[in-house]
ZADO-1210 file (C-alpha; in nm, 4 decimals, padded with zeros to 6 digits):
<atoms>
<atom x="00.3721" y="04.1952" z="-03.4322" code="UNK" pos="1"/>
<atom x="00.7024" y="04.1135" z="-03.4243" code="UNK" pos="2"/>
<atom x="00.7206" y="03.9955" z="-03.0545" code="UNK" pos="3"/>
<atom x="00.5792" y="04.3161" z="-02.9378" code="UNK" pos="4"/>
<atom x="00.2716" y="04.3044" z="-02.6853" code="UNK" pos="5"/>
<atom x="00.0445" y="04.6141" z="-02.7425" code="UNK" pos="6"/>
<atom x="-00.2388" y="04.6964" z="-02.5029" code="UNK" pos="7"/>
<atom x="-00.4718" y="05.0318" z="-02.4691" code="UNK" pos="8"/>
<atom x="-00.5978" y="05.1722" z="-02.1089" code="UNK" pos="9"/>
<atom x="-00.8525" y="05.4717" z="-02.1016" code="UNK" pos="10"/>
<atom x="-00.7629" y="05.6338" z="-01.7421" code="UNK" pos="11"/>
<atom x="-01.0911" y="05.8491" z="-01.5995" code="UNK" pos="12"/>
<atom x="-00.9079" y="06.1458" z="-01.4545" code="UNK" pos="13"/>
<atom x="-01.0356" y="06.3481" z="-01.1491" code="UNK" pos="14"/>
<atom x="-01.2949" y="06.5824" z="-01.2100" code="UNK" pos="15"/>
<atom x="-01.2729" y="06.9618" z="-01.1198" code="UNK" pos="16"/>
<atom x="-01.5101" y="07.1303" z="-00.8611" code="UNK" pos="17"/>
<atom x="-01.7880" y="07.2788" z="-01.0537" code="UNK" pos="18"/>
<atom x="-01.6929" y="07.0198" z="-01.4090" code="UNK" pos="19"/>
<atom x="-01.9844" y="06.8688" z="-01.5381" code="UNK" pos="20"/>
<atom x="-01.7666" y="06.5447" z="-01.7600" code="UNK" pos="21"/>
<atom x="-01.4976" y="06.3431" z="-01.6007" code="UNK" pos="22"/>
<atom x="-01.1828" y="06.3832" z="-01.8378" code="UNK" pos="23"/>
<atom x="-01.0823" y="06.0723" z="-01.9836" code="UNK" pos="24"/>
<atom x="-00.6918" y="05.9580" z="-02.0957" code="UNK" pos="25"/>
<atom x="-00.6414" y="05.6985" z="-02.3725" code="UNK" pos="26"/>
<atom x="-00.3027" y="05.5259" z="-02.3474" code="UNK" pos="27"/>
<atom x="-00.1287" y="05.3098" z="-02.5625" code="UNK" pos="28"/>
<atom x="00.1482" y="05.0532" z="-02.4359" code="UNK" pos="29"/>
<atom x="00.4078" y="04.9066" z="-02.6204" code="UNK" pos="30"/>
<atom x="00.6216" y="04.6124" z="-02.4783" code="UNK" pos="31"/>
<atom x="00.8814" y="04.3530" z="-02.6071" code="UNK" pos="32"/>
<atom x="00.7892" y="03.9971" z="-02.5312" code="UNK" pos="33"/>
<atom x="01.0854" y="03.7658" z="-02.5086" code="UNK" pos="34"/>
<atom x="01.0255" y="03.4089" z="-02.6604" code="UNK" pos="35"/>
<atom x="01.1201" y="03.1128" z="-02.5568" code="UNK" pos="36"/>
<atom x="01.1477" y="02.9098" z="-02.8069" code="UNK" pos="37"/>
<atom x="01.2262" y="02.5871" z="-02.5957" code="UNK" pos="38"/>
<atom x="00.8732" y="02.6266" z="-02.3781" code="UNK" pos="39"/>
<atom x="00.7079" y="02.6610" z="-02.7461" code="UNK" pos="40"/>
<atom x="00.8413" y="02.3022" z="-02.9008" code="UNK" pos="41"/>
<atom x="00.7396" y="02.1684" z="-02.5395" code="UNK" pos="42"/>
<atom x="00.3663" y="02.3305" z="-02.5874" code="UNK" pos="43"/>
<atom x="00.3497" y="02.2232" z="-02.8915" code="UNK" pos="44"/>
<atom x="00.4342" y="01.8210" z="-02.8668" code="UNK" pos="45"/>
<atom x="00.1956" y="01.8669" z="-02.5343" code="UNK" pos="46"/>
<atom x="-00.1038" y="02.0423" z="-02.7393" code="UNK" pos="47"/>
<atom x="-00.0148" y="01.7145" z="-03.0024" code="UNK" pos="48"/>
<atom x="-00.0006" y="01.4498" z="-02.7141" code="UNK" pos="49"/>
<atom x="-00.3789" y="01.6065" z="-02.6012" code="UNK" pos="50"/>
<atom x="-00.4975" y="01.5739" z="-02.9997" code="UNK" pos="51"/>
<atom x="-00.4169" y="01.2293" z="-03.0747" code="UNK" pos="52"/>
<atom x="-00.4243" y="01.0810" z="-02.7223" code="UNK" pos="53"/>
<atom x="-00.0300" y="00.9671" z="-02.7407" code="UNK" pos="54"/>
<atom x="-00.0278" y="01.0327" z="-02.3490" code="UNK" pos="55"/>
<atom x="00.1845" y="00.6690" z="-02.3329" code="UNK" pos="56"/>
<atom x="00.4596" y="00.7966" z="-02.5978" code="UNK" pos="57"/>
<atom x="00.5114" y="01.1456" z="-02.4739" code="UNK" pos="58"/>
<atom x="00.5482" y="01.0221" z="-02.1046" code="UNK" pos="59"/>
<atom x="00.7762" y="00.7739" z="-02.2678" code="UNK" pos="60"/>
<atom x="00.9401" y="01.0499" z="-02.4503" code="UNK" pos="61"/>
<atom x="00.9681" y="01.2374" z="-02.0830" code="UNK" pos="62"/>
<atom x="01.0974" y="00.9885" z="-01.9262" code="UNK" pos="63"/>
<atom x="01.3856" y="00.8821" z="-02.1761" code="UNK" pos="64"/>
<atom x="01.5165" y="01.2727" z="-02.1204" code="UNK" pos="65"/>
<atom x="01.4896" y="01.2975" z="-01.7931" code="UNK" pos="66"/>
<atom x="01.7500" y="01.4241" z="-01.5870" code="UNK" pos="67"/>
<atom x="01.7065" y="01.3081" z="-01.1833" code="UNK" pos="68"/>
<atom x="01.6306" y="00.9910" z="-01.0828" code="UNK" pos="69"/>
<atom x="01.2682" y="01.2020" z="-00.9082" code="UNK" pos="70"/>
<atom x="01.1686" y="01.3116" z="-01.2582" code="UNK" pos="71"/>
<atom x="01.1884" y="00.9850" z="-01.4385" code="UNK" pos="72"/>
<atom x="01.0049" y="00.8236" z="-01.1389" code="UNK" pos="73"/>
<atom x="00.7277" y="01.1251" z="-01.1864" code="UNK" pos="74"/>
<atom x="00.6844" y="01.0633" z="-01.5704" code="UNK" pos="75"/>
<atom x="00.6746" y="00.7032" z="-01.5037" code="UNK" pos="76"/>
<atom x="00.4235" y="00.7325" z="-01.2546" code="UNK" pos="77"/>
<atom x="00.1882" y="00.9797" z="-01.4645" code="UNK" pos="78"/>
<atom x="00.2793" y="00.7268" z="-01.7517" code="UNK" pos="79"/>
<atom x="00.1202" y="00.4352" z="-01.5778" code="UNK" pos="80"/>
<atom x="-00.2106" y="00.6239" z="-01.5085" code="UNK" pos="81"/>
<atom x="-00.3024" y="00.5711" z="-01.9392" code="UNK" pos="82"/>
<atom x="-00.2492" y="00.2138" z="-01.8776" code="UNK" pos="83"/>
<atom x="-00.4372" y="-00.1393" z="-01.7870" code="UNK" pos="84"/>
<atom x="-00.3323" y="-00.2630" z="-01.4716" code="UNK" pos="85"/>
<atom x="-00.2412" y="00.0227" z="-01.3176" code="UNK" pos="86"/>
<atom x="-00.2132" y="-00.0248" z="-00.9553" code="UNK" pos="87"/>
<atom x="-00.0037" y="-00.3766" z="-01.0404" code="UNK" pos="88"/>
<atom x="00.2366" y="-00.1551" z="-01.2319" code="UNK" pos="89"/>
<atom x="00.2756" y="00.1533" z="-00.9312" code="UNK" pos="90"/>
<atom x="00.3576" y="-00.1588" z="-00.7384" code="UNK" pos="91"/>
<atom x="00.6366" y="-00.2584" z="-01.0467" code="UNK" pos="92"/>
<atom x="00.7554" y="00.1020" z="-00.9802" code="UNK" pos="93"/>
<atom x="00.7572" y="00.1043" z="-00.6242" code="UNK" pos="94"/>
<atom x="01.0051" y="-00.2369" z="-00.6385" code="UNK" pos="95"/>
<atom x="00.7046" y="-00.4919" z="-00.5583" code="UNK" pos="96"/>
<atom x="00.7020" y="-00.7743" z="-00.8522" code="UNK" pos="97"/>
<atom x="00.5138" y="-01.1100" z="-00.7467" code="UNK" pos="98"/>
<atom x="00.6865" y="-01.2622" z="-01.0109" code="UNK" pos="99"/>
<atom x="01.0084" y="-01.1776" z="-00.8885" code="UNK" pos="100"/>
<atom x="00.9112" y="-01.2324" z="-00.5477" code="UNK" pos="101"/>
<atom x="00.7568" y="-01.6153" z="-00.6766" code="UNK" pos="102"/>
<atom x="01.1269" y="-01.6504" z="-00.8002" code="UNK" pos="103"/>
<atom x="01.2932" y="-01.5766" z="-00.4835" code="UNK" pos="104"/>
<atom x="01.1402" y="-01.8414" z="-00.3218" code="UNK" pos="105"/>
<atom x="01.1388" y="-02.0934" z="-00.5467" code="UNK" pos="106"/>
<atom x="01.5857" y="-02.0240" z="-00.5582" code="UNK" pos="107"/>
<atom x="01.5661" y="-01.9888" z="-00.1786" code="UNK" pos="108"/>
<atom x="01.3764" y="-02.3581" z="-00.1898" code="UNK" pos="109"/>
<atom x="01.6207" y="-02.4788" z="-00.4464" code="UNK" pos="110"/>
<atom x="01.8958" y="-02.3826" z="-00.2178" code="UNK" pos="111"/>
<atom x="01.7814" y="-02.5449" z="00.1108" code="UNK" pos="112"/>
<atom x="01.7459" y="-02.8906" z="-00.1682" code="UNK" pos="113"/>
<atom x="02.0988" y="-02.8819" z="-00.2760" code="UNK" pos="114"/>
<atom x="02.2232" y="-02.8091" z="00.1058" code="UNK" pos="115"/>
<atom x="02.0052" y="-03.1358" z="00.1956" code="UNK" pos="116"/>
<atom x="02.1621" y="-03.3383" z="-00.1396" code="UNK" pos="117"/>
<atom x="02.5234" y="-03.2321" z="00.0322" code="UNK" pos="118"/>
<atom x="02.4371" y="-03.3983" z="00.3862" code="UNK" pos="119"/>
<atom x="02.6281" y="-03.6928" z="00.4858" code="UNK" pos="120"/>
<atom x="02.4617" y="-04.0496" z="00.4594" code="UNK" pos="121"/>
<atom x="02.4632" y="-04.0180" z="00.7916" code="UNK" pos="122"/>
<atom x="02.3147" y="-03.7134" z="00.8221" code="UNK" pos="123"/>
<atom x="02.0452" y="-03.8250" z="00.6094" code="UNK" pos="124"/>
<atom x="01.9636" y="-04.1372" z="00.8573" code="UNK" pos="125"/>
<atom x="01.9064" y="-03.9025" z="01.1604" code="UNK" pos="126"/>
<atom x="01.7148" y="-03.6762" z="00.9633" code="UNK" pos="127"/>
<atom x="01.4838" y="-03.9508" z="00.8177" code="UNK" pos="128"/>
<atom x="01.4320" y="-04.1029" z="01.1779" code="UNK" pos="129"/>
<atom x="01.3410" y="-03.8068" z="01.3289" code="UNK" pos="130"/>
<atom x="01.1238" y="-03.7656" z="01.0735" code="UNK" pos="131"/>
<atom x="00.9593" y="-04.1221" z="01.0906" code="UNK" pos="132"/>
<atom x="00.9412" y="-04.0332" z="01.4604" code="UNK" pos="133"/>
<atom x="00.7390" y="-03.6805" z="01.4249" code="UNK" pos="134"/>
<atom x="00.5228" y="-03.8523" z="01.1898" code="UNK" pos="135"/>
<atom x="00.4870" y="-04.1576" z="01.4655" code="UNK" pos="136"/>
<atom x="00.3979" y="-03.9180" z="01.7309" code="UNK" pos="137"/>
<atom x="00.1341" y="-03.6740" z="01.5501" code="UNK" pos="138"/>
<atom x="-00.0224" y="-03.9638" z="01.4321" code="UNK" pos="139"/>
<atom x="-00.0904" y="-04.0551" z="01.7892" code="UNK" pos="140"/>
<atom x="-00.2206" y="-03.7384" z="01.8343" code="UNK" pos="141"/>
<atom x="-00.4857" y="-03.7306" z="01.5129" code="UNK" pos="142"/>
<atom x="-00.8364" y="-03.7926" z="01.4872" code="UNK" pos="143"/>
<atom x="-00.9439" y="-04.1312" z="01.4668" code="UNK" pos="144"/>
<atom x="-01.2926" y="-04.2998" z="01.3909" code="UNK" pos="145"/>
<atom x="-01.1979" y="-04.5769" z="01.5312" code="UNK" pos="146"/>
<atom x="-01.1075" y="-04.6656" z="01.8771" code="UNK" pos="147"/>
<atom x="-01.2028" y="-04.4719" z="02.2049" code="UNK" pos="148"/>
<atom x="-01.0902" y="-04.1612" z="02.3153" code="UNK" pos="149"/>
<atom x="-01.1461" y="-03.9417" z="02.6677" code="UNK" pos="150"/>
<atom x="-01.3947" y="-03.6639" z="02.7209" code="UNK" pos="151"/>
<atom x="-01.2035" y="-03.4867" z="03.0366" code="UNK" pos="152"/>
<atom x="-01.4912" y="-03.3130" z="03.2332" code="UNK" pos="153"/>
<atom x="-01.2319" y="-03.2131" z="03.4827" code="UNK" pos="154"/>
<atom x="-01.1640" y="-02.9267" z="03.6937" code="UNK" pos="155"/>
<atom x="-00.8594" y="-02.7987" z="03.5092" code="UNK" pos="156"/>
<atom x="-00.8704" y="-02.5575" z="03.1979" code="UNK" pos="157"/>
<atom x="-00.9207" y="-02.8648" z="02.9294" code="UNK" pos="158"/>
<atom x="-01.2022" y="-03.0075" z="03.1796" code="UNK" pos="159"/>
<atom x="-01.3710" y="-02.6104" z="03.1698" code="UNK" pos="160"/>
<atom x="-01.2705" y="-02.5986" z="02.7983" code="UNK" pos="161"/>
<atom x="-01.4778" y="-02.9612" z="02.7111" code="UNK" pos="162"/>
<atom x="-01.7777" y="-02.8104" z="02.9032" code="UNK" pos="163"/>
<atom x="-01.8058" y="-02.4705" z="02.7029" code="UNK" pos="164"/>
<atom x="-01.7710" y="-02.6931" z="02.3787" code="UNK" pos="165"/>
<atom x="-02.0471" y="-02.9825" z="02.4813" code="UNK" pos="166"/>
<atom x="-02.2848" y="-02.6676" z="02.5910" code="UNK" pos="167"/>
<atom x="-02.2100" y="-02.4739" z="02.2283" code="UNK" pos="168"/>
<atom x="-02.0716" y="-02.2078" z="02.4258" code="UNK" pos="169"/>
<atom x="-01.7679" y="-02.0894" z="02.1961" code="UNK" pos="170"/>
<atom x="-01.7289" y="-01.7564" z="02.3367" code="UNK" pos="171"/>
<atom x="-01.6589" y="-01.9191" z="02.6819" code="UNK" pos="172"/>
<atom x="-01.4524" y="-02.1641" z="02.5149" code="UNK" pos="173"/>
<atom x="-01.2304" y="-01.9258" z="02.3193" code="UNK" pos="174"/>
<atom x="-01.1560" y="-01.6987" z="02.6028" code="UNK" pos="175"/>
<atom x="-01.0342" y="-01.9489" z="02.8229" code="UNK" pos="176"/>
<atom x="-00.8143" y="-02.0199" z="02.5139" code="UNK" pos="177"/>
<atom x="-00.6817" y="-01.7070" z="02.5499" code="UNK" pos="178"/>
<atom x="-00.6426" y="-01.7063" z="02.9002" code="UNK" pos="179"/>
<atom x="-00.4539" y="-02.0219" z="02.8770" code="UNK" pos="180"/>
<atom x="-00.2497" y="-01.8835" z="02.5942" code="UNK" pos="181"/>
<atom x="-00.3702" y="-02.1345" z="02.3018" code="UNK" pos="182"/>
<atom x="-00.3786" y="-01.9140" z="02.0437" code="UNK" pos="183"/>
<atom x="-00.4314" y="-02.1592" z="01.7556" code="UNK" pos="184"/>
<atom x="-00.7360" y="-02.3296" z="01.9754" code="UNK" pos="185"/>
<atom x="-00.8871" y="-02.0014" z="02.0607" code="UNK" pos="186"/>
<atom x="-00.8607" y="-01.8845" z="01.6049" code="UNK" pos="187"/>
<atom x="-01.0333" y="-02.2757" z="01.5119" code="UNK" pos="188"/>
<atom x="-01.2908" y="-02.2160" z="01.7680" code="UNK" pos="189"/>
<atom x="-01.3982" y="-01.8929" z="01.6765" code="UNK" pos="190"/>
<atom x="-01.4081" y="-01.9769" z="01.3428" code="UNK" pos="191"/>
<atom x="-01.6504" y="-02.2272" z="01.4188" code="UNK" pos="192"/>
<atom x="-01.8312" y="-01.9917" z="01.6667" code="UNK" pos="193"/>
<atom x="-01.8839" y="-01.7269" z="01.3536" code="UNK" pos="194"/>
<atom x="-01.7794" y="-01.4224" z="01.2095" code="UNK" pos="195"/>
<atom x="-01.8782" y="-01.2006" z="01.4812" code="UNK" pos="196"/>
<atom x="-01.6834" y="-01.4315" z="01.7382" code="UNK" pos="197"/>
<atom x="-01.4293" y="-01.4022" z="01.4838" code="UNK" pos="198"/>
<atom x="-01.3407" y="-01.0763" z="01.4348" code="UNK" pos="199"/>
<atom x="-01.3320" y="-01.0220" z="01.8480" code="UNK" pos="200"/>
<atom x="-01.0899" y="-01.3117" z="01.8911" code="UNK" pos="201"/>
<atom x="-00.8815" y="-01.1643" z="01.5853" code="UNK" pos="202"/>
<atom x="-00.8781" y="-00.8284" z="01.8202" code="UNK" pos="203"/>
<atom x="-00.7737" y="-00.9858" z="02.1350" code="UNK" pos="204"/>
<atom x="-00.5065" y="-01.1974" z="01.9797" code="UNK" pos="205"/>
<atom x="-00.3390" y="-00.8985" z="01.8140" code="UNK" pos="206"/>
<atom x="-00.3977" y="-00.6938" z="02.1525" code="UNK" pos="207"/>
<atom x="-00.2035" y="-00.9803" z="02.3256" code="UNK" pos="208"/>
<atom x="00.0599" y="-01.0787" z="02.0212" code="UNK" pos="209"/>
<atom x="00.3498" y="-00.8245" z="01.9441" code="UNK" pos="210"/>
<atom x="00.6136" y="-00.8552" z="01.6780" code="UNK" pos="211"/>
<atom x="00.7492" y="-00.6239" z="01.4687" code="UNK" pos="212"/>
<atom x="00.4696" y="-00.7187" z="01.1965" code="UNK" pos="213"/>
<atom x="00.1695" y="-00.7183" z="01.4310" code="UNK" pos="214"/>
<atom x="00.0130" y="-00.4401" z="01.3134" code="UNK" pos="215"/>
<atom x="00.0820" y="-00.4411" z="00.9592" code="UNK" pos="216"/>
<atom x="-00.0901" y="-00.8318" z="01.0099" code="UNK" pos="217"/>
<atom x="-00.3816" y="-00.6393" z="01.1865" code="UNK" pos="218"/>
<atom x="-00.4416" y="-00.3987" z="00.9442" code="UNK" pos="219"/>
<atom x="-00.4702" y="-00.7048" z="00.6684" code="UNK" pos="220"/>
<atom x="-00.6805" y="-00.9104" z="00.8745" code="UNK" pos="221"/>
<atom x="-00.9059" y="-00.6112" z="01.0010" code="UNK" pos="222"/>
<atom x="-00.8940" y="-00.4147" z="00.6383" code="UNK" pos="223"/>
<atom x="-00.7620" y="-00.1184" z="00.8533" code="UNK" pos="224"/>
<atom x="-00.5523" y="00.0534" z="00.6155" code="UNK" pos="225"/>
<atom x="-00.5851" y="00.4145" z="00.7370" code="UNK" pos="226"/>
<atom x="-00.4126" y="00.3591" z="01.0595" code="UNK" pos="227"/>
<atom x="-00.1169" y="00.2174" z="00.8546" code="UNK" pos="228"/>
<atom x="-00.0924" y="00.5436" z="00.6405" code="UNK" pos="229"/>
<atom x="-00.1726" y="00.7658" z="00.9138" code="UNK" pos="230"/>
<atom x="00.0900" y="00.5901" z="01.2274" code="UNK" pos="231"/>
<atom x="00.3794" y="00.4290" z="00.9906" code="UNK" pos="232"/>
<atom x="00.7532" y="00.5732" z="00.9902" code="UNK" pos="233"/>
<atom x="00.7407" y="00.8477" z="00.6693" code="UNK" pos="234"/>
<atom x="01.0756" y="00.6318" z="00.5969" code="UNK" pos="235"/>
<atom x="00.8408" y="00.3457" z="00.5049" code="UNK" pos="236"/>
<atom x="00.6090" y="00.5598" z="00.2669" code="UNK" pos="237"/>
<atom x="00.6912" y="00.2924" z="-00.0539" code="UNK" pos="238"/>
<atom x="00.5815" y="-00.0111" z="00.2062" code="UNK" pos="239"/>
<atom x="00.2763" y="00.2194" z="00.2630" code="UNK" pos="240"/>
<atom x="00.1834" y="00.3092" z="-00.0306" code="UNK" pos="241"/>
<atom x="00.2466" y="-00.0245" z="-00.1459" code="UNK" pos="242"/>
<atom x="00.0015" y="-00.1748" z="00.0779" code="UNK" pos="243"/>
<atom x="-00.2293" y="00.0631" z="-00.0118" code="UNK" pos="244"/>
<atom x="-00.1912" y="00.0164" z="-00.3924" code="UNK" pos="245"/>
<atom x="-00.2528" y="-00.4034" z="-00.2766" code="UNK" pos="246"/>
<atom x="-00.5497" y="-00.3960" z="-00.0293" code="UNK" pos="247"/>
<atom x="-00.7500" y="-00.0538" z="-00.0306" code="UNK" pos="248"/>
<atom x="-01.1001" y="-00.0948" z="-00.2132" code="UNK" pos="249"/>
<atom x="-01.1978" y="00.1421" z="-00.4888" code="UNK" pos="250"/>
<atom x="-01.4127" y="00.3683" z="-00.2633" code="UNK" pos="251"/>
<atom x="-01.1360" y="00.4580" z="-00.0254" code="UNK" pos="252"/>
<atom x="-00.8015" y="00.4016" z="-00.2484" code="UNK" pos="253"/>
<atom x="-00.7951" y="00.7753" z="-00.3635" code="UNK" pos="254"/>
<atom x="-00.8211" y="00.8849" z="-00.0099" code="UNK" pos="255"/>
<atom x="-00.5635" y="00.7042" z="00.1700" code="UNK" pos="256"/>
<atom x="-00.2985" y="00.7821" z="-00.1452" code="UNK" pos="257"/>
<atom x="-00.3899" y="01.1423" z="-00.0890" code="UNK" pos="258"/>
<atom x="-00.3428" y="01.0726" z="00.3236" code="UNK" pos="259"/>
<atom x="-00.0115" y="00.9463" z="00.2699" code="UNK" pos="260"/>
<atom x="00.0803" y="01.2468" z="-00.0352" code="UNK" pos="261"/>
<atom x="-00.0456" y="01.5145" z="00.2766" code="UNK" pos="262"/>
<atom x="00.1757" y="01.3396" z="00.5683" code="UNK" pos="263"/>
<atom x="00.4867" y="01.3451" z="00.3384" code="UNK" pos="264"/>
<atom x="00.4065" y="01.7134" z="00.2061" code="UNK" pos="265"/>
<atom x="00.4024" y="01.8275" z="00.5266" code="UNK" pos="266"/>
<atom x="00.7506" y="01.6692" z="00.6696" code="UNK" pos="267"/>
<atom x="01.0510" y="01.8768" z="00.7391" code="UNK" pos="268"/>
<atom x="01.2767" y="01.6145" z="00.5166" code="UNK" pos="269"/>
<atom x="01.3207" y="01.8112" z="00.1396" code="UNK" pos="270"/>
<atom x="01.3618" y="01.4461" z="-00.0197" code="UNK" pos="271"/>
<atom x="01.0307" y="01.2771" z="00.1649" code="UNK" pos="272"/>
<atom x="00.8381" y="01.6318" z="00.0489" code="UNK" pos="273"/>
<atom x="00.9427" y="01.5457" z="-00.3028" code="UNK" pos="274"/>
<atom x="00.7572" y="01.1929" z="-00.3248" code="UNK" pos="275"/>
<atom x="00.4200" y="01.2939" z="-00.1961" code="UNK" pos="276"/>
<atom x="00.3893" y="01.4144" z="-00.5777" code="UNK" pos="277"/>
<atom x="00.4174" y="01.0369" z="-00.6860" code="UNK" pos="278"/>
<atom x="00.1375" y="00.9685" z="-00.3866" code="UNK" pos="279"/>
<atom x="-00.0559" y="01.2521" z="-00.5466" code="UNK" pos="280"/>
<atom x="-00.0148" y="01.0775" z="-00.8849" code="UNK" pos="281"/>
<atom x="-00.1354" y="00.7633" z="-00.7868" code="UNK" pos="282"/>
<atom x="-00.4442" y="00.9176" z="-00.6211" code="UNK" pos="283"/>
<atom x="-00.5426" y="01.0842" z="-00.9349" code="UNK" pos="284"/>
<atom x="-00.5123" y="01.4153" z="-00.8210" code="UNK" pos="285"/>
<atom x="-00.2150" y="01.5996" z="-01.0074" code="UNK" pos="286"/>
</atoms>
């Protein structure tokens, strides 16, 4: 129709006291539709991608004429959801390669060898004798089967400790770990004690241990992933989501990406609001 847009109305019009038919008016409108062409080549390479399933190659496409840094990461993101592996390759995006972290330590290693190799001979002979020494004195301290050894029954907190253990009372015996501050001790035991005994001694240590990783180590140990996404600094969102892409089980994965996407959404920062879309992506909901 040569861009025109033509549409028909019939308007009822209001009937006169005493008319028996309402009056009816037929019009006819006539309007110029502009084209883009542009938007058209875009719908069409999109209707092609849907036909043959090329989602991979026209993300590809997207992503080679992209113009921010945001949109690439966007296109790569939605790119990744058509492949295998996909939560291995978010991580890729995010800056998280365990083959690039595997080489990091191995240089780092390689680096404390040749700074040994450079020690003077010197050097080398302290080094080896304390050495010979720290292996002298654990060795003392080691299980042996043979010989004797001493079962202290005593009054102080090894003595209380001994009696717990000889009585198979591991609860007792952890907590006055605890209270003692043995850490380690109180972990083995409960261990032994069972999971139940366990997962309590895991809570207490992390209730008495702070560091600045505590409780990203507590939500690992305890699978708690949702207070991670719902307490961490926004500026951390990629060490979030990262996490998330690592740990979070199938059931709850979608949820916790979408968590995340709502807390950034909803901060006052313009640049954080912009990556809750790649959270969104990654939780299948786009």
């Amino acid at each position: 129709f040569g861009g025109k847009l033509v549409t028909f109305e019939n308007v009822r019009m209001p009937s006169h006291q005493g008319a028996e038919q309402q009056q009816q008016q037929h019009h006819v409108f006539i309007s110029q539709v502009v084209t883009e062409k542009e938007f058209l080549s875009r719908s069409d390479q999109l209707q092609q991608a849907v036909q043959s399933q090329g989602f991979i190659s026209y993300c590809q496409k997207k992503i080679d004429v992209s113009q921010t840094e945001f949109e690439k990461n966007v296109w790569s993101f939605l790119k990744v959801n058509f492949e295998d592996d996909s939560r291995g390759k978010y991580l890729e995006l995010l800056g998280y390669r365990k083959e690039d972290l595997g080489k990091k330590a191995l240089k780092d290693s390689d680096q404390v060898a040749q700074s040994d190799g450079e020690e003077s001979p010197a050097a080398e002979e302290q080094l080896l004798g304390e050495h010979i020494k720290e292996e002298k004195e654990e060795s003392e301290f080691l299980p042996s089967s043979g010989g004797t050894f001493n079962i202290s029954v005593s009054g102080d907190i090894d003595g209380l400790i001994t009696q717990a253990l000889l009585t198979g009372n591991f609860e007792s015996a952890v907590d006055l770990c605890l209270h003692d501050n043995r850490m380690a001790d109180a972990i083995i035991l409960a261990i032994a004690g069972g999971q139940e005994l366990l997962a309590r001694t895991q809570k207490k240590y992390f209730a008495k241990s702070q560091s600045k990783i505590t409780r990203l180590i507590t939500a690992v140990v305890m699978k708690n992933w949702k207070e991670i996404v719902e307490s961490c600094d926004l500026k951390n969102w990629r060490e979030a989501l990262a996490a998330v892409l690592t740990y979070a089980k199938p059931d709850e994965f979608s949820a916790l990406c979408d968590l995340l996407g709502t807390r950034l959404e909803n901060e006052g920062d313009s640049l954080l609001q912009t990556q809750a879309c790649l959270c969104y992506i990654c939780a299948g909901n786009v």
